[in-house]
HTML snippet that shows the backbone in 3Dmol.js (N, CA, C, O; Angstrom):
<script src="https://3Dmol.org/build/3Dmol-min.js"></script>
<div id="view" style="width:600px;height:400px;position:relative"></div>
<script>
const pdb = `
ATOM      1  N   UNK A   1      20.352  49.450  -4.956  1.00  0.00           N
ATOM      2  CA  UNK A   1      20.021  48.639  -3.810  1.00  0.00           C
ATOM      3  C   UNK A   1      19.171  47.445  -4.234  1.00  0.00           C
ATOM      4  O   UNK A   1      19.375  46.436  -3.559  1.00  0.00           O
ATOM      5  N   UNK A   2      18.242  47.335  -5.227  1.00  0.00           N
ATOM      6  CA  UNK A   2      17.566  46.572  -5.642  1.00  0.00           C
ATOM      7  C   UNK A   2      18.046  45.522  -6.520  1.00  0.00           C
ATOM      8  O   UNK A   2      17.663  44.357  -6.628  1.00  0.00           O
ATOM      9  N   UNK A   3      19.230  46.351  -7.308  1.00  0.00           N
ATOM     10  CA  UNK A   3      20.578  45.283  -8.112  1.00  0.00           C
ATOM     11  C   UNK A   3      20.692  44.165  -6.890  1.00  0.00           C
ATOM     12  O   UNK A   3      20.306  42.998  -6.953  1.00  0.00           O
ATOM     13  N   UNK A   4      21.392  44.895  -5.642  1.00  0.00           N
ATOM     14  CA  UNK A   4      22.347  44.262  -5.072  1.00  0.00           C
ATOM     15  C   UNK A   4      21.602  43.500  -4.147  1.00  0.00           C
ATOM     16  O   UNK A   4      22.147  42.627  -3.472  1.00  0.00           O
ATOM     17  N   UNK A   5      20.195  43.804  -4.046  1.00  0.00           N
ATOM     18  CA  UNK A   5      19.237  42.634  -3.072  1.00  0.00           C
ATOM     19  C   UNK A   5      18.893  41.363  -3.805  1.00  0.00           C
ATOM     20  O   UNK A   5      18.902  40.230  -3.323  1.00  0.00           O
ATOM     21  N   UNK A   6      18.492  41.819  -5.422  1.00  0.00           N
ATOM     22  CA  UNK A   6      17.974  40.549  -6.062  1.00  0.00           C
ATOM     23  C   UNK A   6      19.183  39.884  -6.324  1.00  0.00           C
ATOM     24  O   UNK A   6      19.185  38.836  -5.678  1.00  0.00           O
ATOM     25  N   UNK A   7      20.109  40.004  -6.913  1.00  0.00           N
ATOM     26  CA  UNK A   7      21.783  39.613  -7.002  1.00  0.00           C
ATOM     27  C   UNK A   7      22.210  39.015  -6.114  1.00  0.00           C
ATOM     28  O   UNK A   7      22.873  38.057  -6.510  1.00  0.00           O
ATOM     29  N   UNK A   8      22.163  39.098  -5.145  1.00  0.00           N
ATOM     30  CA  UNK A   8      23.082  39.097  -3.783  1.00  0.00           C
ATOM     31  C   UNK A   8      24.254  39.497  -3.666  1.00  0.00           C
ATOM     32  O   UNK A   8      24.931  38.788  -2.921  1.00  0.00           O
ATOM     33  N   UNK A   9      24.834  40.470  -4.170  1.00  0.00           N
ATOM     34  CA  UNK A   9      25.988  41.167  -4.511  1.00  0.00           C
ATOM     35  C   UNK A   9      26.506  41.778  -3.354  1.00  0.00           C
ATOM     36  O   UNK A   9      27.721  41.806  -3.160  1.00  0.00           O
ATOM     37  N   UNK A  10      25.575  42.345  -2.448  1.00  0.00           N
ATOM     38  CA  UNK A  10      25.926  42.926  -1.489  1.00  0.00           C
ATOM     39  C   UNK A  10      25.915  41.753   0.095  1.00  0.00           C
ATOM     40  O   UNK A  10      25.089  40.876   0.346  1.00  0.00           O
ATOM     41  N   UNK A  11      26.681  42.015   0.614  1.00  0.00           N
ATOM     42  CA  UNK A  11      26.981  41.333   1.778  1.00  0.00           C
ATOM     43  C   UNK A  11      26.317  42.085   3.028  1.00  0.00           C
ATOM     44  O   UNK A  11      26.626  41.698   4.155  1.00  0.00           O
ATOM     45  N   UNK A  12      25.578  42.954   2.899  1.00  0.00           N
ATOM     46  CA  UNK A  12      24.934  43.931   3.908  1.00  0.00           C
ATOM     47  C   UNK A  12      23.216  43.530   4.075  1.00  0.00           C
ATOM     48  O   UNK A  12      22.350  43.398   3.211  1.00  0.00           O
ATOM     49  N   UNK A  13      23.166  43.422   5.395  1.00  0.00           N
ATOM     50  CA  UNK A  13      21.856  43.083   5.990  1.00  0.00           C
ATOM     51  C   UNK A  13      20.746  44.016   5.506  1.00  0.00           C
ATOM     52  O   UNK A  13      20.834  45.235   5.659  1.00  0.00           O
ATOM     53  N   UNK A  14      20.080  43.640   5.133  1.00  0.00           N
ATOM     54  CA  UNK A  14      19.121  44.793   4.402  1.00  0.00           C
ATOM     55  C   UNK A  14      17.851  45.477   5.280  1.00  0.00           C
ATOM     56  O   UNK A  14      17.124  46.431   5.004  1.00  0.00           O
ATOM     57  N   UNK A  15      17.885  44.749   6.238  1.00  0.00           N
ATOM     58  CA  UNK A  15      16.272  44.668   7.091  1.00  0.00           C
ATOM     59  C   UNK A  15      16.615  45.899   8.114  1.00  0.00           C
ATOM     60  O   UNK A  15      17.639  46.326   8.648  1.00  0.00           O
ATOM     61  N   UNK A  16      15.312  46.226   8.110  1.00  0.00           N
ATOM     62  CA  UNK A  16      15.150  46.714   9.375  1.00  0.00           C
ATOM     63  C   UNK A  16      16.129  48.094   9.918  1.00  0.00           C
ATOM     64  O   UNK A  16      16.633  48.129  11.040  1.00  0.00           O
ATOM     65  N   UNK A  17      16.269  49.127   8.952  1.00  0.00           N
ATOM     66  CA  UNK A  17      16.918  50.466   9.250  1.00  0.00           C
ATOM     67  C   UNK A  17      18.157  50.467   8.593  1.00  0.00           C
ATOM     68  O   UNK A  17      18.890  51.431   8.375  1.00  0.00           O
ATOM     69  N   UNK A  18      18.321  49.239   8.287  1.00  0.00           N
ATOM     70  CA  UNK A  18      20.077  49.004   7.082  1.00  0.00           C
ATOM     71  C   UNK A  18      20.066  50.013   6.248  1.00  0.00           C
ATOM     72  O   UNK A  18      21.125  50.610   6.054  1.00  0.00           O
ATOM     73  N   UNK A  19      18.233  50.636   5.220  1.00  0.00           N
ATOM     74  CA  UNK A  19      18.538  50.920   4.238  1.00  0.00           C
ATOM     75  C   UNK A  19      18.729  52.280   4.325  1.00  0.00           C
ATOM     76  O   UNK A  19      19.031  52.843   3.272  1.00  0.00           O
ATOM     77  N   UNK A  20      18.602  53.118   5.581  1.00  0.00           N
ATOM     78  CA  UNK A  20      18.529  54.436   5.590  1.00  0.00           C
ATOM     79  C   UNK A  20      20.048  54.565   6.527  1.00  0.00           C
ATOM     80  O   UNK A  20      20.302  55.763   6.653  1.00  0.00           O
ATOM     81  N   UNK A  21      20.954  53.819   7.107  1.00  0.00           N
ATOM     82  CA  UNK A  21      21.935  54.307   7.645  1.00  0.00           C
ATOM     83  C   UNK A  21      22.918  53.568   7.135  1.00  0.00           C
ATOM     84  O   UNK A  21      22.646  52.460   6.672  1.00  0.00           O
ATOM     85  N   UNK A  22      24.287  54.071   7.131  1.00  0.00           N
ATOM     86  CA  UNK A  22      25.597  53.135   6.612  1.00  0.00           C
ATOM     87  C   UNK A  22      25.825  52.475   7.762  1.00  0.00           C
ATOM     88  O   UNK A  22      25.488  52.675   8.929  1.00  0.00           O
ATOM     89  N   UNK A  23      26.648  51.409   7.055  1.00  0.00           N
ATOM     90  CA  UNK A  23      27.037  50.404   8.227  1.00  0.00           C
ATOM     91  C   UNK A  23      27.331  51.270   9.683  1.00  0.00           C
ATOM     92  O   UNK A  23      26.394  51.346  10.477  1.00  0.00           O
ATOM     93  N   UNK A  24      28.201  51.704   9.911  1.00  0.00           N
ATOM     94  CA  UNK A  24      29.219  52.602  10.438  1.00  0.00           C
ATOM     95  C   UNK A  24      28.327  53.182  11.832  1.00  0.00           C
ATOM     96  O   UNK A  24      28.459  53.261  13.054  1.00  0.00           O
ATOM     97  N   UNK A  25      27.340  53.523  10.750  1.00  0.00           N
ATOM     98  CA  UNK A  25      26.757  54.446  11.990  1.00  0.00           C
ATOM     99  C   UNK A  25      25.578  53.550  12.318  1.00  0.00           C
ATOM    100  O   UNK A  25      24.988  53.899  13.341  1.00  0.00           O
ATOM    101  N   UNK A  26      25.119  52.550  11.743  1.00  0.00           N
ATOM    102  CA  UNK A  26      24.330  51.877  12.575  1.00  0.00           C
ATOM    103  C   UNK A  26      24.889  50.781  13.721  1.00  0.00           C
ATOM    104  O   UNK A  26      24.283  50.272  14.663  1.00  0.00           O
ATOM    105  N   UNK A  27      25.968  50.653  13.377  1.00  0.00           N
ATOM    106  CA  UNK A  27      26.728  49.821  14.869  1.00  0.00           C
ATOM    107  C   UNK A  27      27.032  51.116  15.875  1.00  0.00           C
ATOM    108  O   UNK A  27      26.922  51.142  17.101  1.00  0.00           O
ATOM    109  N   UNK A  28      27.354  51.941  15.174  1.00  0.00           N
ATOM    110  CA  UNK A  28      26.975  53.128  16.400  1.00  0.00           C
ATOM    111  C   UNK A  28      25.507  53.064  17.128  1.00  0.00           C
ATOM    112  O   UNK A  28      25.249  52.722  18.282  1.00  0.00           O
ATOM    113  N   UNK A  29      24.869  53.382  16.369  1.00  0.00           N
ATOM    114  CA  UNK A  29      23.516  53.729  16.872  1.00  0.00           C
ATOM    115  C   UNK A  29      23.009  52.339  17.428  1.00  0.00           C
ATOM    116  O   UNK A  29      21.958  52.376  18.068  1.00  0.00           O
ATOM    117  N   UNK A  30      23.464  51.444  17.305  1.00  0.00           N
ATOM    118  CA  UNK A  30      22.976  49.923  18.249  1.00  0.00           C
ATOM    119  C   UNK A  30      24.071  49.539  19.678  1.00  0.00           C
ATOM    120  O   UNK A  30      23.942  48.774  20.634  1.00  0.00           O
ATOM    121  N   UNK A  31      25.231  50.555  19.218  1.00  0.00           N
ATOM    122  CA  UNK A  31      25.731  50.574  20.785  1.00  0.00           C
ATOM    123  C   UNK A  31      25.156  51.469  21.830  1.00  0.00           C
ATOM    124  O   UNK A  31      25.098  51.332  23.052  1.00  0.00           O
ATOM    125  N   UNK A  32      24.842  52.200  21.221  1.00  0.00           N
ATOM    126  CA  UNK A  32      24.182  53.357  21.883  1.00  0.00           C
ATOM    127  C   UNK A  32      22.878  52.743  22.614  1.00  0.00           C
ATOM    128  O   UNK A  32      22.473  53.210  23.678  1.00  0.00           O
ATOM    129  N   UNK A  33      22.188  51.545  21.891  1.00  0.00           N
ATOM    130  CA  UNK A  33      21.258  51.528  22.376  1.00  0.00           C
ATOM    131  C   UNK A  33      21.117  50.437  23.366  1.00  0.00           C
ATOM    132  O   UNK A  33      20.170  50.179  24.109  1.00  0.00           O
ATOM    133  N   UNK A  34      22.765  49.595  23.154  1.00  0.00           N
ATOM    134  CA  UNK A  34      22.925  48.276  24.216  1.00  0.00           C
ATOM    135  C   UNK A  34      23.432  49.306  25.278  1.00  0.00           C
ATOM    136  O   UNK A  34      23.183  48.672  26.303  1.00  0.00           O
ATOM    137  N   UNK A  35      23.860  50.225  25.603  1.00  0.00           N
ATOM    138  CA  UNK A  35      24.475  51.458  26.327  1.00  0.00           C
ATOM    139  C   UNK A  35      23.312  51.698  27.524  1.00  0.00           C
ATOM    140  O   UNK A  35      23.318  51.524  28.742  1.00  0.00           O
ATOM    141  N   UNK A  36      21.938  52.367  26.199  1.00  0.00           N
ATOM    142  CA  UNK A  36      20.770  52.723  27.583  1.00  0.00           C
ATOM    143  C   UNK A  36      20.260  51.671  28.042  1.00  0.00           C
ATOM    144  O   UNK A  36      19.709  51.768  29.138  1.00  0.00           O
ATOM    145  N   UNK A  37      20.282  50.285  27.329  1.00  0.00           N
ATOM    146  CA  UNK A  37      19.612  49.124  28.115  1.00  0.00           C
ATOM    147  C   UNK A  37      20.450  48.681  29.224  1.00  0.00           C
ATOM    148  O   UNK A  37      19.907  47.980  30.078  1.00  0.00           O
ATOM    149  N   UNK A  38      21.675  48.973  29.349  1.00  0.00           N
ATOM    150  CA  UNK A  38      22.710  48.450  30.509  1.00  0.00           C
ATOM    151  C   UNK A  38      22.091  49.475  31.842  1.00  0.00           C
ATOM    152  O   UNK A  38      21.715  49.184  32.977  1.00  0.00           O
ATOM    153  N   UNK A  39      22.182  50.682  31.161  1.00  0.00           N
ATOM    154  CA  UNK A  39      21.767  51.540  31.929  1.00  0.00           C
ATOM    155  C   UNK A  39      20.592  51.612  32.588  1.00  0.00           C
ATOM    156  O   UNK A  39      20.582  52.085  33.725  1.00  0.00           O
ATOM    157  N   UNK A  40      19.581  51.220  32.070  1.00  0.00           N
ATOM    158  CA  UNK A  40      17.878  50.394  32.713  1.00  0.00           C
ATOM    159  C   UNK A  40      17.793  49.510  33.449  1.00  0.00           C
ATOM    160  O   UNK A  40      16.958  49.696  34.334  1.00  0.00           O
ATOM    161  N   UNK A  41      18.546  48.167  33.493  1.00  0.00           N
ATOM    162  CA  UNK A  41      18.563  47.637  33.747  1.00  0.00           C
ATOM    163  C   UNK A  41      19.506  48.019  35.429  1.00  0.00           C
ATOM    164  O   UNK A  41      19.059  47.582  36.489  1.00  0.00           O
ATOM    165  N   UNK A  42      20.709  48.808  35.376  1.00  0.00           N
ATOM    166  CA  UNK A  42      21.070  49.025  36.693  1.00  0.00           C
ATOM    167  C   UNK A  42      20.047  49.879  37.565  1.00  0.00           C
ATOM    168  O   UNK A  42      19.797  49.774  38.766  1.00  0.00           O
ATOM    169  N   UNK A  43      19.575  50.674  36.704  1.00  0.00           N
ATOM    170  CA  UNK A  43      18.640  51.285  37.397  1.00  0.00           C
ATOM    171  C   UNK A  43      17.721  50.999  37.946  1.00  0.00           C
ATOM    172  O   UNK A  43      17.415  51.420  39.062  1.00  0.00           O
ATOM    173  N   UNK A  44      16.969  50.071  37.141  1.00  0.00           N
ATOM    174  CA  UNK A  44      16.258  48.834  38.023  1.00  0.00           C
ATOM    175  C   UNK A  44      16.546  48.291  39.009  1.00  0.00           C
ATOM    176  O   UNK A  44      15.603  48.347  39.798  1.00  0.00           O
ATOM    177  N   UNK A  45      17.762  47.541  39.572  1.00  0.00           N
ATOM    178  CA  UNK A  45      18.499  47.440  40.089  1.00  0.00           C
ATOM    179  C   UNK A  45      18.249  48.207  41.601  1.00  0.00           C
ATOM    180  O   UNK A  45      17.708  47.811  42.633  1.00  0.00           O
ATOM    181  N   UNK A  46      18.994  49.670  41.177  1.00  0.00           N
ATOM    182  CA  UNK A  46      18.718  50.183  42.789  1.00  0.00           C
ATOM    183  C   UNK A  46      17.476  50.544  42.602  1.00  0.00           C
ATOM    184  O   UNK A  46      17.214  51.060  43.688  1.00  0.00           O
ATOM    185  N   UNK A  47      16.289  50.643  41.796  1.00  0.00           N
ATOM    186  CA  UNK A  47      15.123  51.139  42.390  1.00  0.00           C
ATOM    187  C   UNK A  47      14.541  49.654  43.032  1.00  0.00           C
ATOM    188  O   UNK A  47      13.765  49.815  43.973  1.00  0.00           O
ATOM    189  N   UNK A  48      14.761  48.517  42.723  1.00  0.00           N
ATOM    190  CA  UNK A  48      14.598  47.351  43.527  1.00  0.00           C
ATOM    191  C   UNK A  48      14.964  47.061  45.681  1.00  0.00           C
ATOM    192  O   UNK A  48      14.434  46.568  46.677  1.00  0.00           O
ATOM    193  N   UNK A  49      16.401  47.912  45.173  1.00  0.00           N
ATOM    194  CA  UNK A  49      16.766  47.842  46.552  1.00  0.00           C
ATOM    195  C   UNK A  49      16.168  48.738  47.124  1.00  0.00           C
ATOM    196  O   UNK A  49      16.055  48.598  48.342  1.00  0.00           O
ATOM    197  N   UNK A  50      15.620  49.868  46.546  1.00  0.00           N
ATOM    198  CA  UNK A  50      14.888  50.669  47.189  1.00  0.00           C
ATOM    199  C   UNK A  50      13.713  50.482  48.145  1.00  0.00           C
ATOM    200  O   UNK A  50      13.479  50.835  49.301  1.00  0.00           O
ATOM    201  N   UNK A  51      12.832  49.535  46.861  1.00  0.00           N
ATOM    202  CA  UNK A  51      11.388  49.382  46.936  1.00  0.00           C
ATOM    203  C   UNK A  51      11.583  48.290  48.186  1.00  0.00           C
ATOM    204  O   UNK A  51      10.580  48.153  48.886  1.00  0.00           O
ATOM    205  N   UNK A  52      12.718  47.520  48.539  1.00  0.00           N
ATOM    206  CA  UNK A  52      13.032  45.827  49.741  1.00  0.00           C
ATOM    207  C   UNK A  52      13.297  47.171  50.947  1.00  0.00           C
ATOM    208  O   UNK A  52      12.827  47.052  52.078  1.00  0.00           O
ATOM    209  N   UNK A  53      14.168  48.535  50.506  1.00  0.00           N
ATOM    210  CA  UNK A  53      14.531  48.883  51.996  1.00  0.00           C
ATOM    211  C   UNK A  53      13.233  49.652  52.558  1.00  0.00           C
ATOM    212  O   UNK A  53      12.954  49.655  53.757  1.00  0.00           O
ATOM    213  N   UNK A  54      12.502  50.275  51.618  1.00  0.00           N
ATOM    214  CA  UNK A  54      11.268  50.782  52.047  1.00  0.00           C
ATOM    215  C   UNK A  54       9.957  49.678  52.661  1.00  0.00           C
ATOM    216  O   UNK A  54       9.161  49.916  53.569  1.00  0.00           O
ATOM    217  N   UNK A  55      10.079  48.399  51.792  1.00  0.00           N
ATOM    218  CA  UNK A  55       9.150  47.803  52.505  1.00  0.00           C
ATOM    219  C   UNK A  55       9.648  46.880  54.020  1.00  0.00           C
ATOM    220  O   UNK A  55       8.921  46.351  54.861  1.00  0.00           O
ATOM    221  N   UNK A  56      10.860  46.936  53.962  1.00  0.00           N
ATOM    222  CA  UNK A  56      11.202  46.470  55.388  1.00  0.00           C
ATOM    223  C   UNK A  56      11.497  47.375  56.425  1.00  0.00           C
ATOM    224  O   UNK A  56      11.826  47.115  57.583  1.00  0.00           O
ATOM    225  N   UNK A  57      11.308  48.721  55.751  1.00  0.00           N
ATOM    226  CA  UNK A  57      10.977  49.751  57.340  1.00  0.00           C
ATOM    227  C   UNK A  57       9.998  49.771  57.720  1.00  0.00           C
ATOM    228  O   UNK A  57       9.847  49.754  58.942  1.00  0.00           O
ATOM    229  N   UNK A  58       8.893  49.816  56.860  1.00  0.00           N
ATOM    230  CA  UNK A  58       7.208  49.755  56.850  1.00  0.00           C
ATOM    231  C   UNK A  58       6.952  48.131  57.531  1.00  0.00           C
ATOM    232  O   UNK A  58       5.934  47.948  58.198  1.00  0.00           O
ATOM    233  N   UNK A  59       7.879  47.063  57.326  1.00  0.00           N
ATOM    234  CA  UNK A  59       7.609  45.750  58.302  1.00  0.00           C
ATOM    235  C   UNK A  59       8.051  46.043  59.937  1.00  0.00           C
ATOM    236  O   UNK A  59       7.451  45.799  60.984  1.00  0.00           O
ATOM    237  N   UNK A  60       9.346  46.665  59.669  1.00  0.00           N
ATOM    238  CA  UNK A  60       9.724  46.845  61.253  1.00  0.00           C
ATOM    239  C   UNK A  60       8.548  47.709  62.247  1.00  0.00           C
ATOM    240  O   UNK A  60       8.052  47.411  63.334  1.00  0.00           O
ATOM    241  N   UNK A  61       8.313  49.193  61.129  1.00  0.00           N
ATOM    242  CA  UNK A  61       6.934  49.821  61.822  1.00  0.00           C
ATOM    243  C   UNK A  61       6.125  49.271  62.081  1.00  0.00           C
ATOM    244  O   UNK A  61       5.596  49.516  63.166  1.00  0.00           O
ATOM    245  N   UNK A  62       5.700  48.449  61.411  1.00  0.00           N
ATOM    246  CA  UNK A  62       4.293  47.720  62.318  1.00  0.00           C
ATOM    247  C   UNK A  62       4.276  46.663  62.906  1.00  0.00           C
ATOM    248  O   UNK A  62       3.205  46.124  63.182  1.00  0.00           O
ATOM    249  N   UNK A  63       5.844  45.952  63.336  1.00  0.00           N
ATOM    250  CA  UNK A  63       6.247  45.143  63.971  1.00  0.00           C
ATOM    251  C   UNK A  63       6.292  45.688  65.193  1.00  0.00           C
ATOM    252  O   UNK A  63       5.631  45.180  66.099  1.00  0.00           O
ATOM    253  N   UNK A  64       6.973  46.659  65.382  1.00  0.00           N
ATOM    254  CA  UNK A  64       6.877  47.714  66.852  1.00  0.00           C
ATOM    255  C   UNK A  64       5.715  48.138  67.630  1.00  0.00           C
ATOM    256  O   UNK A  64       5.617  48.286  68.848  1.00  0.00           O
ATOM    257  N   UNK A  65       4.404  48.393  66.220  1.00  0.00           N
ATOM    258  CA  UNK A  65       3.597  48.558  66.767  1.00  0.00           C
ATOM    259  C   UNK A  65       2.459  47.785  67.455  1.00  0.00           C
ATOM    260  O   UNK A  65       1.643  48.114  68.317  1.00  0.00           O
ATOM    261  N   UNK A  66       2.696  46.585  66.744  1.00  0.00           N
ATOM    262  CA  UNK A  66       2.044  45.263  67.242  1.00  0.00           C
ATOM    263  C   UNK A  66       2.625  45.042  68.636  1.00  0.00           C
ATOM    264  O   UNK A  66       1.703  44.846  69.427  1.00  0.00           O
ATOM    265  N   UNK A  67       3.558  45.012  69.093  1.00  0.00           N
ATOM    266  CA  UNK A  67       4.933  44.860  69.949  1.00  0.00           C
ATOM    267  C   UNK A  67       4.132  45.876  71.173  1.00  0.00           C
ATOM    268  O   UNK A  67       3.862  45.479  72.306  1.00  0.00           O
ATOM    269  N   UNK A  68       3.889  47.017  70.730  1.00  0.00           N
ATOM    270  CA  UNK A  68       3.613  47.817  71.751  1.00  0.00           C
ATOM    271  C   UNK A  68       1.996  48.027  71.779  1.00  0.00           C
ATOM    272  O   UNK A  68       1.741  48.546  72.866  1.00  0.00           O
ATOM    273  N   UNK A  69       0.954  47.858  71.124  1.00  0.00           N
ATOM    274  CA  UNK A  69      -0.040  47.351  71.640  1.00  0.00           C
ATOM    275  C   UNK A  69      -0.502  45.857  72.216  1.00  0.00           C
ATOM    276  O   UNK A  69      -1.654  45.700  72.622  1.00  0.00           O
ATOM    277  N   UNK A  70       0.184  45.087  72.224  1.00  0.00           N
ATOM    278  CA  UNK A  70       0.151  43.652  72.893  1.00  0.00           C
ATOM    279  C   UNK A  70       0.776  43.587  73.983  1.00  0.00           C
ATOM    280  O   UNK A  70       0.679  42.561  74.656  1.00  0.00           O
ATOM    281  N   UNK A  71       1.624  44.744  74.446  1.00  0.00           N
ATOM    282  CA  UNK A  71       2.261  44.741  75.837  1.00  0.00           C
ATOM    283  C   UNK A  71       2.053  45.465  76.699  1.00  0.00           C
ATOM    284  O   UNK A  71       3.004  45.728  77.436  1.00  0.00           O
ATOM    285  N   UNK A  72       0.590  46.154  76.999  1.00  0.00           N
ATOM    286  CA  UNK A  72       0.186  47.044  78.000  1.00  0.00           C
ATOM    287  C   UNK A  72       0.720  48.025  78.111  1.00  0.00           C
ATOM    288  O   UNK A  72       0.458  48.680  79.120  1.00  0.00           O
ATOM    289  N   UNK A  73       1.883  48.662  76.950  1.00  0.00           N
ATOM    290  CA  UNK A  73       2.360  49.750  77.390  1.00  0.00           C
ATOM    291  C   UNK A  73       1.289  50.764  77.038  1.00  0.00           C
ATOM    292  O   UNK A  73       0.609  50.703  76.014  1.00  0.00           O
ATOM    293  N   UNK A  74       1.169  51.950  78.216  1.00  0.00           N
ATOM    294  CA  UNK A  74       0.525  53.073  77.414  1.00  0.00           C
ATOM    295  C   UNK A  74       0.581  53.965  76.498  1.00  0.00           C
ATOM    296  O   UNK A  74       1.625  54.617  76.473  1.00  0.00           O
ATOM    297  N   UNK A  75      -0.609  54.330  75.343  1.00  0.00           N
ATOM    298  CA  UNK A  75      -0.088  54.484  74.239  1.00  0.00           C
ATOM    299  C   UNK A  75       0.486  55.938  74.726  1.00  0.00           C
ATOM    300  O   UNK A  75       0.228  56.420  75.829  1.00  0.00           O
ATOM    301  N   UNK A  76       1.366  56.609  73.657  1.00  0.00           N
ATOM    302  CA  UNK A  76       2.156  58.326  73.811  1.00  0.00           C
ATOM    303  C   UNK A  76       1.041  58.763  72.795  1.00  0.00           C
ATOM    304  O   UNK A  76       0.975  59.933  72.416  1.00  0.00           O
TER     305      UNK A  76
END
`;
const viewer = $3Dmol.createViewer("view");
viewer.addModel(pdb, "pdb");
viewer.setStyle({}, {cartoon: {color: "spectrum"}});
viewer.zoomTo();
viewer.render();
</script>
């Protein structure tokens, strides 16, 4: 490996986890990992729509309740 780094003999990226996995399986193991980031990212996603539908029930609730203490109704 040290031939083929000072040489440049080898055409293979050397950095950063190259030297402990073969090609093969490190494009595996980097799909895998564009895989869980797709997957985070949707998930994000609906926990977003979550967090807009929860805070616009919590707006309507205290829209109602403003609504019904400003209009003389008696409280239940």
């Amino acid at each position: 490996m040290a031939h083929d780094i000072f040489f440049g003999t080898s055409s293979r990226d050397w950095s950063c986890g190259s030297m402990l996995l073969p090609a093969g399986q490190q494009r595996a193991l980097l799909n895998k990992v564009d895989d869980v980031r797709y997957d985070i990212r949707q998930s994000s996603k609906l926990i977003q729509i979550g967090m807009l539908s929860l805070s616009a029930a919590i707006g309507f609730v205290a829209v109602s309740n403003l609504w019904r203490l400003s209009s003389n109704h008696p409280p239940r």
